[in-house]
N, C-alpha and C positions, 0 to 999 in steps of 0.2 A: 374477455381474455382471462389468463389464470396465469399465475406466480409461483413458480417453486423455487424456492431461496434457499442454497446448503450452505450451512454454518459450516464454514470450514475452520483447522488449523490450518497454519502455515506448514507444509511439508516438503523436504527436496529431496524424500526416497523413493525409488522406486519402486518399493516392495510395501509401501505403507497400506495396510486394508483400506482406509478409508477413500484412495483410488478406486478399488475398485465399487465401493459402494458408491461412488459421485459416478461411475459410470451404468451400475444398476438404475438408479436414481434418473439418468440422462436417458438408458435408452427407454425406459416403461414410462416418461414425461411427456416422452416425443416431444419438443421443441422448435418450435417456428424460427424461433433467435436466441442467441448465447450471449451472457456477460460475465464477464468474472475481473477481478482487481487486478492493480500493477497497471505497468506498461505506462503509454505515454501516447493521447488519441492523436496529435500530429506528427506521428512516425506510422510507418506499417507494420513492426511490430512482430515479424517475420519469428519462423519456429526453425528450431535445428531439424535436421531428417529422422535420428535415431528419436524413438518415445523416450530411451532410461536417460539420455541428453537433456532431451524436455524436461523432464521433472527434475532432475538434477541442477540445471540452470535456473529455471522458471517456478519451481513447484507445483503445486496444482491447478493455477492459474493456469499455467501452458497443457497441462495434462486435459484439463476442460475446452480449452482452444485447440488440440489434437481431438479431442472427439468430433468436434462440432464443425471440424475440418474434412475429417475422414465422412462424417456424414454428409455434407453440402449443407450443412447449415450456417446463416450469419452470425458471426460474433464482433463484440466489438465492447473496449473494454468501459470499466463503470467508470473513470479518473475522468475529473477536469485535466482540461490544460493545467500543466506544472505552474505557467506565467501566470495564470488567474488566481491557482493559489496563491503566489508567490505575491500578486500584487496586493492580496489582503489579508498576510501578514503581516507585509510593511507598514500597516499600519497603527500596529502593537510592536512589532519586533525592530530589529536592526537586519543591515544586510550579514552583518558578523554572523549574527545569533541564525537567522534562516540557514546560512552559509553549512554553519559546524551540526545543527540539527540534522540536517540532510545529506550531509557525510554522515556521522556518525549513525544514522539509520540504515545506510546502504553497506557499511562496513561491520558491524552488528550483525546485519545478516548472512553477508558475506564469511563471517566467521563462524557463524552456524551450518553453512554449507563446505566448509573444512578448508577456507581460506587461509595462507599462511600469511604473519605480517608484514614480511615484504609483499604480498599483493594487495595488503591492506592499504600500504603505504603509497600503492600505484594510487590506489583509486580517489587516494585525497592528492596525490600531485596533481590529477589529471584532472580530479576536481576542480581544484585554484584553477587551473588555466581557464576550464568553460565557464565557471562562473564570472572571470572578468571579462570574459568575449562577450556575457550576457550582460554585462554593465552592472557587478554590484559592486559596493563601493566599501571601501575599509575592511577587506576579507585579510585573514592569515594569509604571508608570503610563500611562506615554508611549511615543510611537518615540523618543523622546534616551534614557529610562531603558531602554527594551529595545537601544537600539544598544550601548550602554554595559558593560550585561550580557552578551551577542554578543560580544564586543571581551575578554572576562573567557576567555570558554570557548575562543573561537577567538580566540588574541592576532596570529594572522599576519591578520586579515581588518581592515582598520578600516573598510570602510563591508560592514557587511551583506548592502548589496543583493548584494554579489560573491561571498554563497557560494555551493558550485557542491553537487554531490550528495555526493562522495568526504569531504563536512569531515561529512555528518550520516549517513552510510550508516552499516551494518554493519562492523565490525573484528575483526579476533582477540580475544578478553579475555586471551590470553598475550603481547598484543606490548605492550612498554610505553612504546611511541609512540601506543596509543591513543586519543585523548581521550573525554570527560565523554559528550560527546554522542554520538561514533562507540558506545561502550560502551552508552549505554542505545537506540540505534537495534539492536544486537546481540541485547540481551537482550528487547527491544519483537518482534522477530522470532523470537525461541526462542516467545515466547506465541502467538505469531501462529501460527506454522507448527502448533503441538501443535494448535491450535482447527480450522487447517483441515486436516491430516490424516485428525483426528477425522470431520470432515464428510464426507470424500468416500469414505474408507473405509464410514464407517456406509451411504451410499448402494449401494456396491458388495457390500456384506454383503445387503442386501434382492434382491439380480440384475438393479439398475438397471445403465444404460448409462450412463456417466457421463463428459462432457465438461468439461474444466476449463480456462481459460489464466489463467495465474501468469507475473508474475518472473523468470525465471531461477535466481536465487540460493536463490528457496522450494522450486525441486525438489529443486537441491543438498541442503541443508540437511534435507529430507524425505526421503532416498530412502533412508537405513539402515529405516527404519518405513514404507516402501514395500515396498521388497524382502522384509521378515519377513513381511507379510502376504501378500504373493504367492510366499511360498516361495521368493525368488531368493537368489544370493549375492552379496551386498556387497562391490563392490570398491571401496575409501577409494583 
């Protein structure tokens, strides 16, 4: 089989070039099977009708799953289950900490996609609610007791709405100017990557053709157990 991986940014334009090269790229690949990040494998994951929707909503992630749609080919995305990750995290983190990490990455983005903060503010009430349906325990009541919490982790930030991506991304676990969250965004990504490596390898082991767009930083982070499986050598 063979692997074409596109290092992607994260995009929610319509008009961004690199769209159209990820679909240069797709159709001269020709692909057997599609993966790209996001979403959530036990939901379906369903696309809007209009494409500038898709990308708008979804970013290139959905714009890869409209191609590979409009083609008839399978897609299916690279995430573990949420709950998998979520179960080992617990065992570094608290429910609080997974809790305000994962808003605060959803809302982050959200605001990159020209969210106003009252829709910011939906997304952590709506938050609290499903995360106590899923049973975690000692979360923020309120947005005053999630602000409050926020303000704990990240003490340079005091209104929330303003944090940007760099306070909840990935960090060194040797720098130790890391924080709480940078830390388990780190380790939330060491799971991630092992799950999707796993997948795209297992596909290229059967002699599929296999198209992927990730991240950027999942290639990085992938490409020692890229390389071993393709026999190449790893330059750090």
């Amino acid at each position: 089989g063979k692997l074409f991986y596109y290092v992607s940014s994260h995009t929610y334009n319509p008009n961004d070039p690199m769209l159209k090269d990820i679909e240069k790229q797709f159709t001269g690949f020709r692909p057997d099977i599609v993966f790209w990040e996001g979403g959530n494998p036990n939901k379906k994951n369903e696309l809007p009708k209009l494409l500038e929707t898709i990308v708008r909503e979804i970013g290139e992630a959905g714009f890869v799953r409209y191609l590979a749609r409009e083609n008839a080919i399978p897609d299916k995305t690279l995430e573990p289950s949420p709950f998998a990750v979520i179960a080992e995290l617990r065992k570094k983190f608290t429910d609080s900490e997974i809790f305000i990490h994962g808003i605060l990455t959803q809302t982050e983005q959200a605001k990159r996609m020209g969210k106003s903060d009252v829709e910011l503010d939906s997304i952590v009430v709506v938050g609290i609610k499903k995360a106590k349906l899923a049973g975690f325990k000692e979360i923020p009541e309120d947005i005053i007791q999630f602000s409050v919490e926020v303000h704990k982790l990240i003490t340079q930030v005091e209104n929330w709405h303003q944090v940007v991506l760099d306070m909840v991304a990935p960090k060194s676990l040797e720098d130790s100017l890391t924080t709480r969250l940078q830390r388990m965004s780190t380790e939330s990504s060491v799971i991630r990557d092992r799950h999707m490596l796993t997948m795209l390898l297992t596909e290229v082991a059967k002699g599929k053709r296999v198209f992927a767009v990730v991240g950027a930083s999942h290639v990085i982070m992938q490409e020692p157990g890229l390389c071993e499986f393709f026999n190449k050598r790893y330059k750090n």
